[in-house]
N, C-alpha and C positions, 0 to 999 in steps of 0.2 A: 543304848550300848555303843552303836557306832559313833556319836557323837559325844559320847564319854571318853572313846580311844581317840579321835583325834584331838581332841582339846589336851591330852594326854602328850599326842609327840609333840604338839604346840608347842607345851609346854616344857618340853624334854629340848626343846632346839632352843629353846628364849631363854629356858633359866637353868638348865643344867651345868657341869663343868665341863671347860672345854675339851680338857683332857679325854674323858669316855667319849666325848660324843664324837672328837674325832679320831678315835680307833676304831669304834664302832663304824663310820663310816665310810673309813679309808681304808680299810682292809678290805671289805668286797671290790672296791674300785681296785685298790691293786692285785688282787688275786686276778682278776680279769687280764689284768695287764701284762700277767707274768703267763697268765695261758697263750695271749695275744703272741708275744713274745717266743713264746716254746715252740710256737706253729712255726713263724718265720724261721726259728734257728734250725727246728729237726728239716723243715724245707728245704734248706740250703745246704746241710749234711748230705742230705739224700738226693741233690744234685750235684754235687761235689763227688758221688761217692760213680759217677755218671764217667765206664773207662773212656777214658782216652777224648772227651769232650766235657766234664768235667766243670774245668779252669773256664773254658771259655762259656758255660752256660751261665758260670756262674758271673762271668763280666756283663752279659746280657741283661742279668737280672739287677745290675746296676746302673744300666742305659736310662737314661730319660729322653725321649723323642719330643719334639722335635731339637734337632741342636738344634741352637742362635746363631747364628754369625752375624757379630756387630760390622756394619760397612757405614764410616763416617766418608762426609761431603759437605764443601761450602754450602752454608746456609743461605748466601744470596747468590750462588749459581744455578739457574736454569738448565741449563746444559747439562754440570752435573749431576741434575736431578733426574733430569730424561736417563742420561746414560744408566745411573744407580737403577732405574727403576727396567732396563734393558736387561740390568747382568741380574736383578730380581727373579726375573721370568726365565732368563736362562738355567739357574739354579733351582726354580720350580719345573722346569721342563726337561731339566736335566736326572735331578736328584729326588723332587716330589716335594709336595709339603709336612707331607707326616714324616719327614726327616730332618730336613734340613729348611730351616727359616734364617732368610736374611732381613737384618734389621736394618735399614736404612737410618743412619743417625747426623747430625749435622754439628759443625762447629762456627764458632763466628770469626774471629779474625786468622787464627793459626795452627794447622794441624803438627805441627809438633809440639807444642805449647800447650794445648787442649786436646790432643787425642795421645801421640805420639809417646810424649813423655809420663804419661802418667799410665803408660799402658792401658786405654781402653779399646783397642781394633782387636779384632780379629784377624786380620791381612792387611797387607798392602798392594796398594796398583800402581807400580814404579815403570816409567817411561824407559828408565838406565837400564843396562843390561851388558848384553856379549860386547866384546871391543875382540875380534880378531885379531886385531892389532899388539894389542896388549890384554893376551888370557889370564898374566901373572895378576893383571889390577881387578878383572870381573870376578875371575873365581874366587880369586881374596877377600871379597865380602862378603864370604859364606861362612868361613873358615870358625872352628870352636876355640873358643878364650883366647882371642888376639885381640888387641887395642885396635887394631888399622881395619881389621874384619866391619863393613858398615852397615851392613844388613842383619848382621848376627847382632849388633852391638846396639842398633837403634830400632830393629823393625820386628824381630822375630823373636830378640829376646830367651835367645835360647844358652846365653853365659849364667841367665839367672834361674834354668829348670836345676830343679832338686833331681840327685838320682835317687832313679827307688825301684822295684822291679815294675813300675807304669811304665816309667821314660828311661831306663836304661838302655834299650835296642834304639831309641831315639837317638839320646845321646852318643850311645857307641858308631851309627852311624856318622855323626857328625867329625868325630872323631877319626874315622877309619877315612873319612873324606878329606880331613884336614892334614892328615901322614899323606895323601896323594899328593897333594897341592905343593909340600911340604918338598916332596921328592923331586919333582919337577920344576920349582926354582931352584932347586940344587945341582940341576945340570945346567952347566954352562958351557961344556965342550962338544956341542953333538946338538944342533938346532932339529933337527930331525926325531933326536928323542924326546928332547924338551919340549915340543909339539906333540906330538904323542902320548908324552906324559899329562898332558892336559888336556888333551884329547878324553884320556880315559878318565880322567878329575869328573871333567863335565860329564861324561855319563850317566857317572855315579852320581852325580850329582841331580839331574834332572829324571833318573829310576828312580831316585828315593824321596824326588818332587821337594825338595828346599824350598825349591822355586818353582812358579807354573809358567812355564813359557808363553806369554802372548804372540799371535802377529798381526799387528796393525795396518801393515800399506799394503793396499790392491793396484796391483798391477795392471790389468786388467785396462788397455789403451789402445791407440793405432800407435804403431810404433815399429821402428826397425830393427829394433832389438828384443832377441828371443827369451821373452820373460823364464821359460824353464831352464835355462842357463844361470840365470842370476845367482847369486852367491846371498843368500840373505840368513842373518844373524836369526837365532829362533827367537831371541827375545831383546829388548834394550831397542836404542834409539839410534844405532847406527847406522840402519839401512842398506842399501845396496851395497855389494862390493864391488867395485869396479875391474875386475878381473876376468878375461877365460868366456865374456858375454858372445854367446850367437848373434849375428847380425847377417840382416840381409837390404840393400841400400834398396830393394822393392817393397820393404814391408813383408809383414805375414798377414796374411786372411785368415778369419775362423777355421775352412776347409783344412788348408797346411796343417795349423794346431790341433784338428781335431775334435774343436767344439762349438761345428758348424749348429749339431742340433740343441744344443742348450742355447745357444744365443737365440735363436728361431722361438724356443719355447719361451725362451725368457721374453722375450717381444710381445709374442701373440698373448702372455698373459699382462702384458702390460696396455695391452688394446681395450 
């Protein structure tokens, strides 16, 4: 009997029509499907239906951990191999792995050619940055749907986001950033405002993190000038300002500064 019924659907899958045999199939697979299906949808009803946190559960349940961050580096630099594998650990030590993973990626002869242009970074690590000098040229690279904008226009790529309710506050920031900028090369009678007007540009601009301000040069020397005077840019390659510095033609000692005991600790653990 048993080997009568199998030889039976044997038979029913080898010579049958295809037509029955796959409705008869495909309907329990998709009946499955459509229960599978019902779970997810009434799930998401019934945290949706969640007052006043809702919206945001429901963004969660479309998180996938860890994010990527792609981070490209010449492929024949050492250097920048070390460094990429420093800011690794900093973003494992800062953020976690089950968050946030950085990908170290490399290119061969030209990162705007091979990464840049065809948009595969994640960020950029730009040397450029604040010019005091001239706030109207650094902030200007921030700036939403300008030509001259060079940050917006080659690094961050934010002329080509779609709005949608994701990136609309995105956007709109960008925006509300670009009317400040906007307002403050518009003053030309009043140097006092027009500083100030960009003054508050940049605020806004480093609250809402455009940019992440690096600082690269330690100070930290014998010297006769009073490093906590210096005038230094948060971010960009301009360096010192040479303005308004503390000096004392005897030098400062740790004591004076006040970081007699770190330098002591910093020693004895280098013993």
């Amino acid at each position: 009997m048993r080997k009568g019924k199998q030889n039976k659907r044997e038979a029913d899958l080898g010579r049958d029509p295809v037509g029955p045999l796959l409705i008869r199939l495909a309907l329990p697979t998709i009946c499955a499907q459509v229960v599978n299906l019902l779970y997810n949808i009434v799930d998401r009803i019934y945290i949706g239906q969640i007052p006043g946190e809702g919206a945001l559960a429901l963004t969660g349940l479309g998180v996938t951990f860890p994010v990527e961050v792609d981070y490209h580096i010449s492929a024949s630099s050492q250097t920048a191999l070390d460094s990429a594998n420093v800011l690794a650990q900093a973003f494992s030590d800062g953020l976690g792995d089950d968050y946030v993973k950085l990908n170290i990626c490399t290119y061969i002869s030209s990162v705007n050619t091979e990464v840049i242009a065809p948009h595969l970074h994640s960020f950029v690590l730009n040397g450029w940055g604040a010019d005091y000098g001239d706030p109207q040229n650094y902030l200007g690279q921030m700036t939403y749907a300008q030509d001259t904008a060079y940050y917006s226009m080659q690094y961050n790529n934010i002329n080509h986001v779609e709005e949608n309710e994701n990136t609309k506050a995105l956007l709109d920031a960008y925006k509300e950033f670009t009317t400040m900028v906007d307002a403050a090369n518009a003053i030309n009678d009043d140097m006092d405002a027009r500083y100030t007007a960009y003054a508050e540009a940049e605020a806004y601009m480093l609250e809402h993190v455009f940019v992440l301000p690096c600082y690269y040069q330690v100070g930290w020397c014998l010297t006769r000038v009073d490093n906590d005077t210096k005038m230094q840019p948060m971010f960009g390659s301009v360096g010192d300002k040479m303005k308004n510095w503390g000096s004392n033609v005897n030098g400062y000692t740790s004591e004076e500064k006040g970081v007699a005991e770190l330098v002591a600790a910093y020693s004895s653990e280098q013993q």
